[in-house]
N, C-alpha and C positions, 0 to 999 in steps of 0.2 A: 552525461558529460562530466567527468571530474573537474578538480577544481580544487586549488589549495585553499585550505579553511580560513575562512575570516574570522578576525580576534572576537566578533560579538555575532549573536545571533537574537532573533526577537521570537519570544513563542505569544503567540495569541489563541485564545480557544474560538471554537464556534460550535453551537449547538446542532443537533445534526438530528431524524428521526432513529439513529441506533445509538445515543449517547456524545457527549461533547469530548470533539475531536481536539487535539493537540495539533495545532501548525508552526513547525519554524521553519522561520524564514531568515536569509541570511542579507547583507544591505544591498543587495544589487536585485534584492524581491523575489529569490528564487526558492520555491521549497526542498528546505531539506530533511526533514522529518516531518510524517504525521503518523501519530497515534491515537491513542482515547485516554481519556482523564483516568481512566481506573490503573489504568498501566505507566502511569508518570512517574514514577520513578524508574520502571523500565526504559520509558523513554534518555530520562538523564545517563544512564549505563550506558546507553548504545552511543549518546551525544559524545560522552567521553570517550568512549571507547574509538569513535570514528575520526573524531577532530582534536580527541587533547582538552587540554585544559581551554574553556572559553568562556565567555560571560554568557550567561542566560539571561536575556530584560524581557522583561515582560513591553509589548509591541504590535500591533496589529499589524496582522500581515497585509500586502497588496490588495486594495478595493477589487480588481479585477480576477483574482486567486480566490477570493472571500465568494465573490458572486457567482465564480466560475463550478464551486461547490455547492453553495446553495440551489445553481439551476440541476444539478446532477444529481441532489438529493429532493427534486421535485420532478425529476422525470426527463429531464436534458440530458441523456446518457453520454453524449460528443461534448460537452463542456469539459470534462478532464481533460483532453488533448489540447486544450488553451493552456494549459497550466505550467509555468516552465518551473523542471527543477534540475536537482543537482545533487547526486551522490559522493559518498568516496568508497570505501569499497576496494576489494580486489578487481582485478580486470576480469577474472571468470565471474565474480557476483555482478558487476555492471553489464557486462552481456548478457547475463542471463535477465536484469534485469530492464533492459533495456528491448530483449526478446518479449517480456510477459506485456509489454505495451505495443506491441503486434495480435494483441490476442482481442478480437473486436466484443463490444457490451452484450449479452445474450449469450457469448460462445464459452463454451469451456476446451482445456484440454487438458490429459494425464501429462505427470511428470516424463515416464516416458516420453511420450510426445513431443512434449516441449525440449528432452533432450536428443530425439531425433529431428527435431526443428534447426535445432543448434547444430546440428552436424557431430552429434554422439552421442549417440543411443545409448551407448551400455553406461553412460553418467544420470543415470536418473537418481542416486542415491548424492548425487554433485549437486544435481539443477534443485533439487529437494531442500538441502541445506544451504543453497544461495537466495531460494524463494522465503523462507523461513525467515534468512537476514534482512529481507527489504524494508529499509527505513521508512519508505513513502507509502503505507498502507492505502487502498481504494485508489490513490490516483498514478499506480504503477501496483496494476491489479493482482497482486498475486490471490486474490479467493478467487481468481478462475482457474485457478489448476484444481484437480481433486482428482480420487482417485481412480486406476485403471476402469473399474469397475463402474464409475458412473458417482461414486458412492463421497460425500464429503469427508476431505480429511482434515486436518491441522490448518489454525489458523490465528495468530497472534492475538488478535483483537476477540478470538472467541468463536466456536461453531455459532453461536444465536446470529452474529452478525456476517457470519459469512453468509449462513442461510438469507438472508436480508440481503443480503447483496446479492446475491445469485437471482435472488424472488423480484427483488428491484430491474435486474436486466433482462428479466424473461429466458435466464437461462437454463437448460435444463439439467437437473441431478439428483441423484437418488439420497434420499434419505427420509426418515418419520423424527416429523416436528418433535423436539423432548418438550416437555410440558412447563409452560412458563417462557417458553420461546419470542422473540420479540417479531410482533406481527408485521405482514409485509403491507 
């Protein structure tokens, strides 16, 4: 659901078994970014880039957002769907992001797929670079798309954690652990 940007926003971290995630959240508790610590100043480029000039405060995001993570990174797969947030974005990226949270925990689909889900197929090189842009990493799933083949492809936060996330939902996909991979 868009939403015209609020002057402040609060980032809070929370430690997570693939690395401490980035949550901001905006005053009315809604997440509008998350990322990982290693990528924080990526995170700030996209902040700007989506809302403009804002204040960053450091702020702990909603107790029930906090927890609703913690159950899902101990095995609560359906605790992301408690989580309310809130993009901006073009209307093709909100749809399409808004489709990848149809995609239930354990399942995957190709790009294609997901652009014949939407009702255009021959936009897979679209849905590709609208999944790429989603600001809410893991709880507006985009590491369940990969590729035709079965095979992992791109993923912001890193193959090691898409792998973990896939291994976390019991999903199924093809690839060989790279060495150093972070364990499921």
């Amino acid at each position: 659901m868009p939403a015209a940007p609020p002057d402040r926003f609060r980032l809070d971290r929370l430690k997570t078994p693939i690395g401490e995630a980035l949550l901001v959240t905006d005053g009315d508790g809604h997440l509008r970014l998350l990322d990982w610590s290693d990528f924080e100043a990526r995170l700030e480029r996209l902040l700007r880039r989506q809302y403009g000039a804002v204040d960053l405060m450091p702020g702990r995001a909603p107790a029930d957002m906090r927890h609703a993570l913690d159950g899902y990174f101990s095995g609560d797969l359906a605790q992301l769907r408690a989580i309310s947030w809130r993009t901006a974005g073009t209307p093709f990226q909100r749809k399409v992001w808004k489709a990848l949270c149809g995609i239930p925990a354990g399942k995957t689909l190709s790009y294609g797929a997901l652009a014949a889900r939407l009702g255009i197929p021959r936009a897979m090189r679209a849905v590709g670079l609208a999944n790429g842009a989603n600001p809410i990493s893991v709880v507006v799933p985009c590491h369940r798309v990969i590729g035709s083949d079965g095979s992992l492809t791109g993923y912001g936060g890193g193959l090691d954690r898409k792998r973990w996330l896939l291994t976390h939902e019991g999903a199924a996909f093809r690839d060989k652990p790279q060495p150093g991979a972070l364990a499921a």
